[in-house]
VOVEX-402336 format. One record per residue (C-alpha): residue number from 1; x, y, z; residue in three letters. Coordinates in nm, 3 decimals, decimal comma. Layout:
% residues N
k	east	north	up	r
NUM	X	Y	Z	ALA
...
% end
This chain:
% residues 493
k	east	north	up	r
1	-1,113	0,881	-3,419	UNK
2	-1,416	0,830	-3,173	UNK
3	-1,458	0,642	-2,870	UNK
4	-1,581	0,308	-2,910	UNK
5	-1,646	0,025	-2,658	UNK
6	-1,690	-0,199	-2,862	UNK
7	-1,333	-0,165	-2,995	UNK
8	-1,053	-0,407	-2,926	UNK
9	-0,787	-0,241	-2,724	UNK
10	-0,592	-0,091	-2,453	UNK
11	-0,814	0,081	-2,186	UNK
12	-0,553	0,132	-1,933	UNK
13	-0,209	0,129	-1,866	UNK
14	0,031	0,194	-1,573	UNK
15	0,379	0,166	-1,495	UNK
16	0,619	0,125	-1,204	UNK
17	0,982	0,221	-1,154	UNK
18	1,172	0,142	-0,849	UNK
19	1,271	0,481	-0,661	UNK
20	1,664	0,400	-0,634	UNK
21	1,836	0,521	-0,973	UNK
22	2,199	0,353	-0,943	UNK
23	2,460	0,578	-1,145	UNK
24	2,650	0,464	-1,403	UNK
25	2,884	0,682	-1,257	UNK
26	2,887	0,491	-0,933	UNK
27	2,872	0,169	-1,110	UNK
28	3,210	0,212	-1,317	UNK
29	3,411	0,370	-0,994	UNK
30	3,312	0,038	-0,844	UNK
31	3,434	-0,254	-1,106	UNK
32	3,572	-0,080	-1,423	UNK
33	3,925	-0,122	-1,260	UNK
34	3,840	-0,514	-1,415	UNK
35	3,577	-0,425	-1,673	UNK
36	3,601	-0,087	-1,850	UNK
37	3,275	0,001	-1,984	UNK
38	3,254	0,278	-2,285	UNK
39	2,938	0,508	-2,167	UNK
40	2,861	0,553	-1,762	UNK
41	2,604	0,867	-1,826	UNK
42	2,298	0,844	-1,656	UNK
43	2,120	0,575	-1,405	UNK
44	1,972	0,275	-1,406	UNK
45	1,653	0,171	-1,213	UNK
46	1,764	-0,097	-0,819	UNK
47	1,454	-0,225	-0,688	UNK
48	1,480	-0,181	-0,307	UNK
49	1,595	-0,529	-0,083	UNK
50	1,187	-0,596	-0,048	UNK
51	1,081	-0,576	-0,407	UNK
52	1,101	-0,821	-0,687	UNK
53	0,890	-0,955	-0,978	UNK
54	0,599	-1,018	-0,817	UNK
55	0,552	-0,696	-0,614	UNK
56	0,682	-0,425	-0,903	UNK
57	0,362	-0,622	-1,100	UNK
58	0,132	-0,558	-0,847	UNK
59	0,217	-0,211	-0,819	UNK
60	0,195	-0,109	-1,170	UNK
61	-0,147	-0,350	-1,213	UNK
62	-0,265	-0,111	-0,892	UNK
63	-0,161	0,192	-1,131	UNK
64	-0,284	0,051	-1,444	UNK
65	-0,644	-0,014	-1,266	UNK
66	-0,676	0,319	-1,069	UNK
67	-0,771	0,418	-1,436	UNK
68	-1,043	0,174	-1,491	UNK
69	-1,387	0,205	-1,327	UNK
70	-1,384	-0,015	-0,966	UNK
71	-1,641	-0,263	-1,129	UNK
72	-1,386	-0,352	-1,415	UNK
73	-1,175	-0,552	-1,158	UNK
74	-1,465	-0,790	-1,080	UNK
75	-1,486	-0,819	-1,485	UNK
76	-1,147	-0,941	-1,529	UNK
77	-1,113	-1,309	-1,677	UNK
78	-0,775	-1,357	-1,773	UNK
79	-0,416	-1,249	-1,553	UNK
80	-0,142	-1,296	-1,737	UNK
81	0,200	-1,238	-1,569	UNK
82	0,512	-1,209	-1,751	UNK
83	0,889	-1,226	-1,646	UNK
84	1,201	-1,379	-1,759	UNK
85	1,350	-1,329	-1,348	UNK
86	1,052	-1,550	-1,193	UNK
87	1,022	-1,549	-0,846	UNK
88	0,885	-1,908	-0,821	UNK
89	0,942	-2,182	-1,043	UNK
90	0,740	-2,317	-0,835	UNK
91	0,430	-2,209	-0,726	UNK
92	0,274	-1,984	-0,978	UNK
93	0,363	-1,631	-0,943	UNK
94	0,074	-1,488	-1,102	UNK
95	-0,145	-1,636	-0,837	UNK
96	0,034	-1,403	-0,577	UNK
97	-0,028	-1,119	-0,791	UNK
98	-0,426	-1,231	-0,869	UNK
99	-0,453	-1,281	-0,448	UNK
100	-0,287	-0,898	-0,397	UNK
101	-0,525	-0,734	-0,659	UNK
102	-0,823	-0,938	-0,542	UNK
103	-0,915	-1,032	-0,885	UNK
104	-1,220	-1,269	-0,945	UNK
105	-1,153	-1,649	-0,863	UNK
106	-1,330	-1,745	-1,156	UNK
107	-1,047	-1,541	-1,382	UNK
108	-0,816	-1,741	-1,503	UNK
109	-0,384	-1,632	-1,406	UNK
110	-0,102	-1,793	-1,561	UNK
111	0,290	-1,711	-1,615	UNK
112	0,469	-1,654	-1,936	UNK
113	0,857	-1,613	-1,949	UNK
114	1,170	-1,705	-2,174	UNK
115	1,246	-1,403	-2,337	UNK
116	1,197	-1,015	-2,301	UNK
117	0,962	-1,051	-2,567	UNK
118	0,706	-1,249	-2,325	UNK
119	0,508	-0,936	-2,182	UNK
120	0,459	-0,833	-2,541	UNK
121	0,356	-1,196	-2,657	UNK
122	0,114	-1,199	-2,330	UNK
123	-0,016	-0,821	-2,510	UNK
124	-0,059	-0,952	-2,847	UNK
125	-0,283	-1,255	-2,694	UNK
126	-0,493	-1,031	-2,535	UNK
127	-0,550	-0,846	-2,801	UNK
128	-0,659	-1,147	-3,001	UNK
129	-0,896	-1,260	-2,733	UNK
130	-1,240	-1,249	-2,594	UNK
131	-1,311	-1,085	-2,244	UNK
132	-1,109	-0,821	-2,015	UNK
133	-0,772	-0,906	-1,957	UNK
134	-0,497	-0,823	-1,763	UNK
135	-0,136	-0,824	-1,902	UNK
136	0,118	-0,733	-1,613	UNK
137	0,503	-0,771	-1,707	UNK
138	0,796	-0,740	-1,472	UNK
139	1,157	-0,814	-1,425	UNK
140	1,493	-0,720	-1,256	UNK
141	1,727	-0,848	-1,533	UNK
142	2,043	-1,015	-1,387	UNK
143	2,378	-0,983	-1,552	UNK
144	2,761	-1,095	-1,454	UNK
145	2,881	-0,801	-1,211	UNK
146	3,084	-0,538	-1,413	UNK
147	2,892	-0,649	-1,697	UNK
148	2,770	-0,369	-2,016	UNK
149	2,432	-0,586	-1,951	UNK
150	2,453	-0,512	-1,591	UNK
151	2,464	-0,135	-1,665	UNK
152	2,194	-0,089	-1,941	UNK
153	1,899	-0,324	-1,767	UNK
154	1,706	-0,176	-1,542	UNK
155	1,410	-0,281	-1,330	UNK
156	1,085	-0,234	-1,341	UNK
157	0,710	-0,350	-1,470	UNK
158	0,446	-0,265	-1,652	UNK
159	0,045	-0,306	-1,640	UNK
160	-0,216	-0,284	-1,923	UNK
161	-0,591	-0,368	-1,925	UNK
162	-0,743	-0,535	-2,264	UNK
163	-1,117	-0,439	-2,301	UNK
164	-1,328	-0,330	-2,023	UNK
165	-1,451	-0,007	-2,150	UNK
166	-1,328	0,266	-2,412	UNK
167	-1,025	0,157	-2,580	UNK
168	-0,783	0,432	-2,515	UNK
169	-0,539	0,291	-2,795	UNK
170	-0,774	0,066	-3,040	UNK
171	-0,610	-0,283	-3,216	UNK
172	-0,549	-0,230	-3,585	UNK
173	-0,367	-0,555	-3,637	UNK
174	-0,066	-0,729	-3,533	UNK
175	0,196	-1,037	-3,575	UNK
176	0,424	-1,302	-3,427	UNK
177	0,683	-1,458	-3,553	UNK
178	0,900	-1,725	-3,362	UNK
179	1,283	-1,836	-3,437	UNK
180	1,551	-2,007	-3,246	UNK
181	1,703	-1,738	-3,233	UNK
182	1,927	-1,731	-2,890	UNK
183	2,116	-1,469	-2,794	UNK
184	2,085	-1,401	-2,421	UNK
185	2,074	-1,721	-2,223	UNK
186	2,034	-1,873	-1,867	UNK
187	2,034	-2,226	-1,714	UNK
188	1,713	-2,246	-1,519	UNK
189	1,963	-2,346	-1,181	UNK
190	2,218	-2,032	-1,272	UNK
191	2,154	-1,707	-1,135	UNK
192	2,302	-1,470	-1,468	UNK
193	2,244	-1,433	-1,759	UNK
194	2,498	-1,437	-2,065	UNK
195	2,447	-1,213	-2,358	UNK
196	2,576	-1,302	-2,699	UNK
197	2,800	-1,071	-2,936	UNK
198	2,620	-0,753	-3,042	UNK
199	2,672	-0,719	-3,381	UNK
200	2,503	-1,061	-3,465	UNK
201	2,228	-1,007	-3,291	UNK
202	2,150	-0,670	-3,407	UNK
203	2,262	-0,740	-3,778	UNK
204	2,133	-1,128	-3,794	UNK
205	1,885	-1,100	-3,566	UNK
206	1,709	-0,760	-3,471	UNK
207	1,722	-0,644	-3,915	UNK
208	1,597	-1,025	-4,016	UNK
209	1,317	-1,082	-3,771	UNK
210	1,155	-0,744	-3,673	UNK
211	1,083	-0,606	-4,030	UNK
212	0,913	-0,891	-4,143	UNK
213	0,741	-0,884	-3,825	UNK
214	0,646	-0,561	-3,899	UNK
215	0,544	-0,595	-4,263	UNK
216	0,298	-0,893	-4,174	UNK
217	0,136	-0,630	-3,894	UNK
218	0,100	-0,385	-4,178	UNK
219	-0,052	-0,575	-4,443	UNK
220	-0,285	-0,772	-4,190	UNK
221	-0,414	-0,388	-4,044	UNK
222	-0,414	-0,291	-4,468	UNK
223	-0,153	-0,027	-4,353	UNK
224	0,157	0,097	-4,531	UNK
225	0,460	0,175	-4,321	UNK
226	0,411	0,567	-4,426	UNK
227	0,048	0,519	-4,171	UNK
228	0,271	0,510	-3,874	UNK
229	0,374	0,804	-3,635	UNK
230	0,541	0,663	-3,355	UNK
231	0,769	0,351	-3,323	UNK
232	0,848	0,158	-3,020	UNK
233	1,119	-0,093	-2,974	UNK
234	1,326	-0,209	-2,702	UNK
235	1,689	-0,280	-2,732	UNK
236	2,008	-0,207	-2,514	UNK
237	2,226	-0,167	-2,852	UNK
238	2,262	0,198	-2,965	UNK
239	2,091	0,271	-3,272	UNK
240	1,937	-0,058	-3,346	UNK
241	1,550	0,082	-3,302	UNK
242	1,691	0,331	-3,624	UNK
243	1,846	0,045	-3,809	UNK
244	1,515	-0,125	-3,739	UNK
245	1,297	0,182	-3,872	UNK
246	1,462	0,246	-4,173	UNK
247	1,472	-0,102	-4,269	UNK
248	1,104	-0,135	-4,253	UNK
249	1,008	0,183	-4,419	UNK
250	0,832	0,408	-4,087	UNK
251	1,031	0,700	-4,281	UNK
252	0,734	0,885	-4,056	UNK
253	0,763	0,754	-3,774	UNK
254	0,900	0,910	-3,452	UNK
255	1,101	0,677	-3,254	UNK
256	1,019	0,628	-2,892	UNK
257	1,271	0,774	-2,622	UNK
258	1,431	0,389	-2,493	UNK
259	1,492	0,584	-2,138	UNK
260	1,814	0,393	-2,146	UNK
261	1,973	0,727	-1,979	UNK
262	1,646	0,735	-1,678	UNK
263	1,585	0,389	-1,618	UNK
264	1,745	0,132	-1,821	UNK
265	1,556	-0,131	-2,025	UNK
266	1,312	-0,329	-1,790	UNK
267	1,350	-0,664	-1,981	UNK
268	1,035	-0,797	-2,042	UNK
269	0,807	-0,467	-1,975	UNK
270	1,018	-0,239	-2,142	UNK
271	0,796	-0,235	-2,431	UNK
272	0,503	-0,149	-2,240	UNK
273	0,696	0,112	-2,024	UNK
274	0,815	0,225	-2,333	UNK
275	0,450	0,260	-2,500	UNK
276	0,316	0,433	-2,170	UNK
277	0,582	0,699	-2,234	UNK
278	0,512	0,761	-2,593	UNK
279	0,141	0,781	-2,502	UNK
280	0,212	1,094	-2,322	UNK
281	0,338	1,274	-2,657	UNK
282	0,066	1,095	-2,931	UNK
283	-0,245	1,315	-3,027	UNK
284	-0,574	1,084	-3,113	UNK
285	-0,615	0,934	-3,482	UNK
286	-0,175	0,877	-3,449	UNK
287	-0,098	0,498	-3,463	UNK
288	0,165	0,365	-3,317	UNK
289	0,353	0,049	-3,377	UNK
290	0,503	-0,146	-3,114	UNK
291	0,744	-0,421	-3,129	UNK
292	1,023	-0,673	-2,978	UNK
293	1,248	-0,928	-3,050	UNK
294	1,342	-1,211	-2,853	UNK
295	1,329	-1,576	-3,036	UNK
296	1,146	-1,414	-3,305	UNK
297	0,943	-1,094	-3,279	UNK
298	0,596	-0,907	-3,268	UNK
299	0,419	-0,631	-3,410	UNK
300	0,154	-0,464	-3,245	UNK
301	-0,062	-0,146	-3,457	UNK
302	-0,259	0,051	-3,226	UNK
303	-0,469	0,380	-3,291	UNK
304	-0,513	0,665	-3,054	UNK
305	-0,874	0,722	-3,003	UNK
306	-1,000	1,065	-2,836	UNK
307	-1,031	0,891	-2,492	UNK
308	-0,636	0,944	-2,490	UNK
309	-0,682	1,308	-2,476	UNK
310	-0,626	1,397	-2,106	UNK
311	-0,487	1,075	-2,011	UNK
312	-0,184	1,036	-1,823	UNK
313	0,053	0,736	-1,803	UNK
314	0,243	0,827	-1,543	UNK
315	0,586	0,806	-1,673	UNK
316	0,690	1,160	-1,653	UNK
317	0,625	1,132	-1,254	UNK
318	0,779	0,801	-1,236	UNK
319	1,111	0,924	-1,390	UNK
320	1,107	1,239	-1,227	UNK
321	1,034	1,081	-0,888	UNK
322	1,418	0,864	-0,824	UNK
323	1,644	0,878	-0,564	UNK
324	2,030	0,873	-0,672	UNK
325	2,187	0,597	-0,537	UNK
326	2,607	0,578	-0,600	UNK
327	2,674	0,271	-0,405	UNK
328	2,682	-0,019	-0,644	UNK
329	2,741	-0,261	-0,368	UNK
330	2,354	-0,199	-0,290	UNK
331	2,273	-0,416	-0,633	UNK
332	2,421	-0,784	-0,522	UNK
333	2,346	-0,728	-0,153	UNK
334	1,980	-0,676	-0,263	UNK
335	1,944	-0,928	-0,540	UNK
336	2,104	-1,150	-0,270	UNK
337	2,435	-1,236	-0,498	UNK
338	2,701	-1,128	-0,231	UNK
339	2,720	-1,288	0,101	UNK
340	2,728	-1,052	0,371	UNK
341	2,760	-1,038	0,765	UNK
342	2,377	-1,037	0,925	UNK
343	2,486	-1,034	1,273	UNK
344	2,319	-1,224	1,543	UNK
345	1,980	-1,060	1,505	UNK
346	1,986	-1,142	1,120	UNK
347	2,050	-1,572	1,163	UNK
348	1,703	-1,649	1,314	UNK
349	1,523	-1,859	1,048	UNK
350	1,143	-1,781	0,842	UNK
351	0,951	-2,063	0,916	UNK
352	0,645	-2,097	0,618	UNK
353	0,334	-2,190	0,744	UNK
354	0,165	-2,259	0,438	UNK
355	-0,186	-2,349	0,567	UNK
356	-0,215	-2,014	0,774	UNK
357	-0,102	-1,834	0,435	UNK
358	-0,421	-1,984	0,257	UNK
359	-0,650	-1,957	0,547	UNK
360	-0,589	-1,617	0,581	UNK
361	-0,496	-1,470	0,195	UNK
362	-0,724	-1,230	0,149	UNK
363	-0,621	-1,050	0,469	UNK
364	-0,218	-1,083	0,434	UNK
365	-0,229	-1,057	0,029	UNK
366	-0,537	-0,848	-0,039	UNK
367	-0,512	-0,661	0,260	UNK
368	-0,854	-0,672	0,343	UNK
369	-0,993	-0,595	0,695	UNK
370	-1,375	-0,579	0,840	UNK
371	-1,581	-0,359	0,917	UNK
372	-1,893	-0,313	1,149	UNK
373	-2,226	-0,249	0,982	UNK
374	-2,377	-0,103	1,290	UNK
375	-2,068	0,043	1,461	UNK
376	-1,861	0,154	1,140	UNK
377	-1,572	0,030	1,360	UNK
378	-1,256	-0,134	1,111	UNK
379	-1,043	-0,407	1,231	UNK
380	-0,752	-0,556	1,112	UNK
381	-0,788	-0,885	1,066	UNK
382	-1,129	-0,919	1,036	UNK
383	-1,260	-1,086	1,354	UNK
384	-1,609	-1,260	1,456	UNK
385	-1,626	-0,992	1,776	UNK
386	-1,671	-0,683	1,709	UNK
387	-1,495	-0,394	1,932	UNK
388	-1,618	-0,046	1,965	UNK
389	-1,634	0,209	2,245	UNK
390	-1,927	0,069	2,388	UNK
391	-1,810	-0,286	2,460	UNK
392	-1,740	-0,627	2,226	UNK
393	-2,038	-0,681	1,992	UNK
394	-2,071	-1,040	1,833	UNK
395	-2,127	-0,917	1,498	UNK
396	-2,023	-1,029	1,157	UNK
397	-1,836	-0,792	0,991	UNK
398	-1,820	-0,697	0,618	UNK
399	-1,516	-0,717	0,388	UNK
400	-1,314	-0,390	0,435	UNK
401	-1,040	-0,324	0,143	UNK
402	-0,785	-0,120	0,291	UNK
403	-0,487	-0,133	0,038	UNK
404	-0,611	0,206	-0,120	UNK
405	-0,736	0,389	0,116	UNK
406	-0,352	0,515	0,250	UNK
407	-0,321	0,639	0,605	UNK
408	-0,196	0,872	0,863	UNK
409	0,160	0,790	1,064	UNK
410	0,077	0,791	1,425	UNK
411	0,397	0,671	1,580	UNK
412	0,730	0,630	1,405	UNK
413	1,098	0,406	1,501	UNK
414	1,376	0,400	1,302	UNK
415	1,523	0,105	1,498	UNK
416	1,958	0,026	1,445	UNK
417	1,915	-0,244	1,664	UNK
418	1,675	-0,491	1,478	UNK
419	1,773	-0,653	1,144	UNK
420	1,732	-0,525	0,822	UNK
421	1,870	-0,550	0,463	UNK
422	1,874	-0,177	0,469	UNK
423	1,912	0,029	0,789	UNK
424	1,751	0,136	1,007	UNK
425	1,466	-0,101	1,051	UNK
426	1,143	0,135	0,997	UNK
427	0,797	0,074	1,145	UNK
428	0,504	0,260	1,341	UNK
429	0,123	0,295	1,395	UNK
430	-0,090	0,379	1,112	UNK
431	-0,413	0,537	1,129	UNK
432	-0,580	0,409	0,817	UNK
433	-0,878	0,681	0,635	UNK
434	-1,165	0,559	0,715	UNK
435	-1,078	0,383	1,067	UNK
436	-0,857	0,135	1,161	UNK
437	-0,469	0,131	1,345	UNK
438	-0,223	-0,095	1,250	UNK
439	0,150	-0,123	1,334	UNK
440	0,295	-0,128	0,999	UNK
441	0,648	-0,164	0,823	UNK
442	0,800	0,147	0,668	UNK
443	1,003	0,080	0,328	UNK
444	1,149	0,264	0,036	UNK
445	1,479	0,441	0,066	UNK
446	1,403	0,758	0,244	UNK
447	1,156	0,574	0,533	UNK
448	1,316	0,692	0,762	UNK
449	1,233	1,045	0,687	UNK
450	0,893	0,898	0,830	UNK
451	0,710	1,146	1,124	UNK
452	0,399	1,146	1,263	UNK
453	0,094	1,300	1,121	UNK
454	0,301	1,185	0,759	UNK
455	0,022	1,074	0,497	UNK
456	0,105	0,732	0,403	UNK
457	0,024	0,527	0,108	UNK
458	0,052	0,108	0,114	UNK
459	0,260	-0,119	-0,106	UNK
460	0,271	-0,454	-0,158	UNK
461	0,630	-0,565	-0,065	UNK
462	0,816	-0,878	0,085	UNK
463	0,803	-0,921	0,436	UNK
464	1,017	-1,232	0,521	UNK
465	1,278	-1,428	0,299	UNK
466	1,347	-1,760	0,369	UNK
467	1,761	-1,830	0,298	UNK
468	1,739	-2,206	0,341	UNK
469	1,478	-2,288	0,073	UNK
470	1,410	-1,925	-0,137	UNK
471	1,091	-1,904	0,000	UNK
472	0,941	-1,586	0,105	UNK
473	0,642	-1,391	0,235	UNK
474	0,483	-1,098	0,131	UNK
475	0,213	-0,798	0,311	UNK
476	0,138	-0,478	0,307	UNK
477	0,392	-0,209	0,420	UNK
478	0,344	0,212	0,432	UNK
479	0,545	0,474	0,205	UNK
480	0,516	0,840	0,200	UNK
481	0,241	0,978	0,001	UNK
482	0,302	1,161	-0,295	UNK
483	0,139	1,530	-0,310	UNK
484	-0,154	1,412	-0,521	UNK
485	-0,189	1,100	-0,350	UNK
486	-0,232	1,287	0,048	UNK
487	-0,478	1,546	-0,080	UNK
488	-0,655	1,219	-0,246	UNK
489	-0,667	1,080	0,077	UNK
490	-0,719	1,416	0,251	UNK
491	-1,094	1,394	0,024	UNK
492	-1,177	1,041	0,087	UNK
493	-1,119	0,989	0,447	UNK
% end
C-alpha cells in the first residue's frame, strides 16, 4: 500500500517504560511467606519516586512527536490524556501535560479514565475525528501488596499522533461496544484496586464482548477475520488473547508478544505499547487488529502503509534499556503506600504558590528560556535584561525551547545529607547546547553515576510533593544521554 496523506491514521507513535524492572523474583522473597504466587519469572516495570501519570505521558508524547515534523505540534487540536491512576481529580491532568509539550492554546485537552480500555477508547475517537490529535495514555496500576495483580501490572505510557502527515498505519474501520461489565474496581477515595475472579472474566467477559467487538470492526472495514496478520490484546490472564483469537476466527493472525515477562501490562496504554511493539515485526500492506476489554470492548483495523518501512517504535530499546531492581520495598515507598522515617531534613513542608505557577508556566512546564537576538546569549528564565560579556543590555529576548536540546554536566554532587526519596540527593551545573547554565536535578536510578563533561538529556519529572494536601510540582530535571541521543546533541550544539 502507498503513502497517503490524506488517509486517516496513525502517523506516529512512541512509548515509555520506566528504567527500574522489579523482579518477580524479588517480589515473592518479599511477601509470598503470606501470599504464594504461582509464576515469579521475569520483571515488572517501578516508575522511579519522581514519576507518575502525568510525567511517563509527557515522555512518551516527547517520543511519539520526535517522529513528526516540528510544525505538526503547532497543528495539534485535540490532547487527549488517558489513565485509570489520575494524578488529579482535580485539576485536569491533561492540562499539565498540554503546558510541558507546549501544545497550541487553541487545542483543545481533556482526561478520560475508568477502565484500561480508556487509552484505546481515546484512539478509536481520534480515529473517527477531524484534525490532528494527540492520544497519550499512562498509568502505574495499583494492587493490594502481595497481590497476583501487583505482580503482572506494570507501569508505563504510551503516545500516538492521529493525522498530521503520512499515516504510518492507515484506519480500515473499527468498533465500541459498552457493558457493565465490572471486574476490577476502585472507590474514587481508596488507594487499590480489587480484581474479580479470573475465570469469569475471561470466560463471561473477555469470549462474550471482544469477538463481537471484533466482528462489528470486520464487517464495518468489509474484512473477513482470514484479512488479519497480527492481533493485539491486552490481558494479565494466560492464554486469554488465544481464547480470544480463536473465538473470532484470526486463524492468521499472529498474536502480539503481551511483554508480561519485560514489563508487565501498563493498564490503560498497554494496548498502544503493545501495538508499538508489533509495529516493529509488520511488513506494509499487513493489517493489524487491535483490541481491549474493559466495560465492554473495541476493535481497531489498521493497515501498514510503506511509510512503516524504516520506522522504529522504540520498544526494542526501551525493553532492552532496564535496570534490575530486587528490592520490593522500593514499590510502596515510591507510590507513597508505606510510611517511612524522613528525618529532620525530610518534615519541612511544599508550600503551592499557585499564581507564580501560572505566571511563569511556560518556563517551569515548557521549559522555555530566552534568548538574545543580537547577543545569542540564553538565559534561564527569560529576563527583560539581557547579560552578555559586554555588560547588561535592555533587550527583549525571544522564546528559547530548551527541553530538547540536552546538555553537558559541568559540576556534579551526590549529596547524603539533603533529603531524598532515593539517595543520594543528585544535582549539578548544566551547560545546555546551544548556551545557557543551569543548576539542575539529577534523577533516574543510576544518577549518581553522573560526572562532568556527561551528555545529559532533560525529563519532565516531579520536583516537590506536597504530603498535607497531595499536591505537587513538577520541572525539568537531567538524565544521562543515551548513545544516539549524545552524538544527536554532539551535531546540534
Amino acid at each position: 500500500m502507498g503513502e497517503d496523506a490524506t488517509v486517516t491514521g496513525i502517523t506516529a507513535i512512541g512509548i515509555h517504560l520506566p528504567r527500574l524492572r522489579l523482579s518477580r523474583a524479588g517480589m515473592a522473597a518479599a511477601m509470598d511467606w503470606l501470599s504464594p504466587r504461582s509464576d515469579a519469572r521475569g520483571a515488572r516495570t517501578l516508575a522511579f519516586w519522581d514519576e507518575d501519570g502525568i510525567t511517563m505521558g509527557v515522555a512518551a508524547a516527547r517520543a511519539c512527536l520526535a517522529h513528526a515534523p516540528e510544525a505538526t505540534r503547532g497543528e495539534i487540536r485535540a490532547l487527549s490524556f488517558a489513565t485509570t491512576t489520575p494524578v488529579f481529580a482535580e485539576p485536569q491532568n491533561a492540562s499539565l501535560v498540554h503546558a510541558a509539550l507546549r501544545l497550541p492554546a487553541e487545542s483543545i485537552a481533556q482526561d478520560s479514565g475508568g477502565t484500561l480500555r480508556c487509552g484505546l477508547i481515546a484512539l478509536h475517537m481520534a480515529l473517527e475525528g477531524t484534525g490532528p490529535t494527540l492520544v497519550v495514555a499512562a498509568d502505574s496500576p495499583v494492587s493490594p501488596a502481595g497481590s497476583i495483580a501487583e505482580s503482572r501490572f506494570g507501569d508505563g505510557a504510551a503516545a500516538v499522533l492521529v493525522g498530521g502527515g503520512p499515516a504510518l498505519l492507515a484506519y480500515r474501520g473499527g468498533a465500541s461496544l459498552t457493558a457493565p461489565f465490572i471486574e476490577r474496581y476502585r472507590a474514587a477515595d481508596r488507594a487499590l484496586a480489587t480484581d474479580w475472579e479470573e475465570r469469569w472474566v475471561r470466560e463471561e467477559g473477555f469470549l462474550s464482548l471482544v469477538p463481537r467487538a471484533i466482528a462489528d470492526a470486520l464487517a464495518g472495514a468489509g474484512l473477513v477475520p482470514q484479512d488479519i496478520q497480527h492481533f493485539v490484546l491486552p490481558s494479565v490472564i494466560p492464554g486469554c488473547a488465544k481464547a480470544v483469537a480463536q473465538a473470532a476466527g484470526l486463524s492468521k493472525a499472529r498474536l502480539a508478544e503481551n511483554l508480561d515477562i519485560e514489563c508487565g501490562d501498563t493498564g490503560a496504554a498497554h494496548a498502544l505499547v503493545m501495538l508499538a511493539r508489533a509495529m516493529e515485526q509488520m511488513q506494509p500492506g499487513e493489517r493489524v487488529l487491535v483490541a481491549q476489554f474493559g466495560q465492554g470492548a473495541t476493535a481497531l483495523i489498521l493497515e501498514a502503509t510503506d511509510a512503516l518501512a524504516g520506522f522504529d517504535p522504540g520498544v526494542a530499546a526501551a525493553l532492552a534499556g532496564g535496570i534490575a531492581e530486587a528490592n520490593y520495598l522500593k514499590l510502596p515507598i515510591f507510590r507513597g503506600l508505606l510510611a517511612w522515617e524522613r528525618g529532620l531534613r525530610g518534615r519541612l513542608p511544599v508550600n503551592e504558590a499557585l499564581t507564580t505557577a501560572y505566571r511563569n508556566a511556560e518556563a517551569l512546564l515548557g521549559f522555555v528560556g530566552g534568548r538574545s537576538p543580537q547577543t545569542g546569549h540564553v538565559q534561564f528564565p527569560a529576563s527583560h535584561i539581557a547579560v552578555a560579556e559586554s555588560g547588561f543590555h535592555a533587550q527583549a529576548q525571544e522564546p528559547w525551547p530548551l527541553a530538547d536540546r540536552g546538555g553537558t554536566v559541568a559540576t556534579a554532587t551526590a549529596d547524603r545529607l539533603a533529603f531524598s526519596r532515593s539517595p543520594p540527593n543528585c544535582y549539578g551545573l548544566v551547560d545546555i547546547a546551544g548556551g545557557g547554565r543551569l543548576m539542575m536535578d539529577f534523577t533516574d536510578p543510576e544518577a549518581a553515576r553522573l560526572a562532568p563533561g556527561d551528555k545529559v538529556h532533560f525529563v519532565f519529572r516531579i520536583k516537590d510533593l506536597d504530603e498535607r494536601t497531595g499536591y505537587r510540582r513538577y520541572f525539568w530535571k537531567a538524565v544521562a544521554a543515551a548513545a544516539p541521543i549524545a552524538a544527536a546533541q554532539e551535531k546540534g550544539a
